[in-house]
N, C-alpha and C positions, 0 to 999 in steps of 0.2 A: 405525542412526542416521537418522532423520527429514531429509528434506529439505525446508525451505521455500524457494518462492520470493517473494522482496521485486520489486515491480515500481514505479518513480517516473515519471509522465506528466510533461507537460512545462511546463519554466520549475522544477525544483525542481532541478535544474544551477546556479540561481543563487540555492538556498538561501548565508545568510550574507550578498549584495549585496542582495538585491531585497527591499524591504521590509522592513528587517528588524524594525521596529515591531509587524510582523502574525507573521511569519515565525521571528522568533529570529536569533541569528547565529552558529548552528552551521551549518558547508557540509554539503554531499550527504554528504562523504566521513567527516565528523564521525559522522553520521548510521549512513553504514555501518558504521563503527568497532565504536562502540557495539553493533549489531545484531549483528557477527559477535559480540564478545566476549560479548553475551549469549545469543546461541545455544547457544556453545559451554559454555556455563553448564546447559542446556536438555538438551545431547547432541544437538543439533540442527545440520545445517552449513546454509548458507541461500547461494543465489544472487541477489546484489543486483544490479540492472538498474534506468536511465533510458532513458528517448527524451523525444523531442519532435514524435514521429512516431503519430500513432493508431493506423495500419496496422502499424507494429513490434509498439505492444502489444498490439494483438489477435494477430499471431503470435506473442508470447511466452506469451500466455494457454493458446493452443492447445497450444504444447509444453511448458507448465506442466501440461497436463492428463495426459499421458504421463510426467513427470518427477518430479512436486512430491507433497509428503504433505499440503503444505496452501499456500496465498495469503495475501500480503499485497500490498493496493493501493494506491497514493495515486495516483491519476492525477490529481489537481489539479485545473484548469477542466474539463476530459472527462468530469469525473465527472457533471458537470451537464449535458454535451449528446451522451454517444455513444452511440445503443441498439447500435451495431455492438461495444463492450467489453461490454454489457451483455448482447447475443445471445452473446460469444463464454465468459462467464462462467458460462451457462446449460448449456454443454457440460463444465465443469469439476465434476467428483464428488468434491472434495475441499473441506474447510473454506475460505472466505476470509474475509478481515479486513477491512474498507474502515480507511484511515486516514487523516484530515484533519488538519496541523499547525491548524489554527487550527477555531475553532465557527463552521462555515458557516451557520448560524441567526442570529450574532451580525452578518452582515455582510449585503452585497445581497442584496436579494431572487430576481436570476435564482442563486442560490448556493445557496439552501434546499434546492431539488430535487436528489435525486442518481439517477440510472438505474443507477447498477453497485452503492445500498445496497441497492435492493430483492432484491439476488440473493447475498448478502453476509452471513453467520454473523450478524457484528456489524459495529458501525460505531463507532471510537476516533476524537474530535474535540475540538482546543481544547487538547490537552494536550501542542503542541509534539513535538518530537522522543521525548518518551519512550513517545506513542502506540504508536510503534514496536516501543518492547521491550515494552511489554504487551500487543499484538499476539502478538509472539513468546509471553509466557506463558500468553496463551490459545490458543494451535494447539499448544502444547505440550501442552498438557489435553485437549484436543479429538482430537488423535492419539492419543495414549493411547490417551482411551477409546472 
């Protein structure tokens, strides 16, 4: 059975409150719901994880690279200013997904740029929480083959 690890940066703890205009108002845990149940659809079990710590998720990355058969990211603002997830994703020899609930091209300008897509399979954006599971059905193809 495939393991994916699911990683959420931070402020996505207040999927459902924050925004929900941009955001959606499904919570984190909505989100994970979903994801295992679609995993397990997949044959896949997946390890879902937040912080709002940068330094967490570069060591989750690290022990995703020991652990995981493939990544999925949304680090949310991080995605836009960390080369330190960016260096730490460069050590990872397994598929990742970048995932953006919402189309960061559609919104501010310092938002366009992302440092962790450049190192990133693919990049899912704009397409709310289901980004997620189609995440998931692409590392399922991707492990495979």
């Amino acid at each position: 059975m495939a393991s994916i690890t699911v990683l959420n940066g931070p402020n996505l703890n207040l999927l459902g409150e924050r925004e929900p205009q941009i955001y959606g108002h499904q919570t984190l845990d909505d989100v994970e719901a979903m994801c295992r149940d679609h995993a397990a659809s997949l044959d896949m079990e997946i390890d879902f994880r937040q912080s709002n710590h940068e330094g967490v998720l570069i060591d989750w990355v690290q022990e995703a690279r020991r652990l995981a058969d493939g990544l999925i990211c949304n680090f949310g603002a991080l995605s836009h200013t960390s080369i330190g997830l960016h260096d730490a994703l460069l050590a990872v020899d397994v598929p990742i997904i970048e995932v953006h609930l919402s189309n960061i091209h559609s919104r501010e300008t310092f938002r366009h740029h992302s440092y962790t897509a450049s190192v990133s399979k693919g990049v899912i954006m704009g397409l709310g929480p289901d980004g997620y599971r189609l995440a998931l059905t692409a590392l399922a193809e991707l492990v495979d083959g």
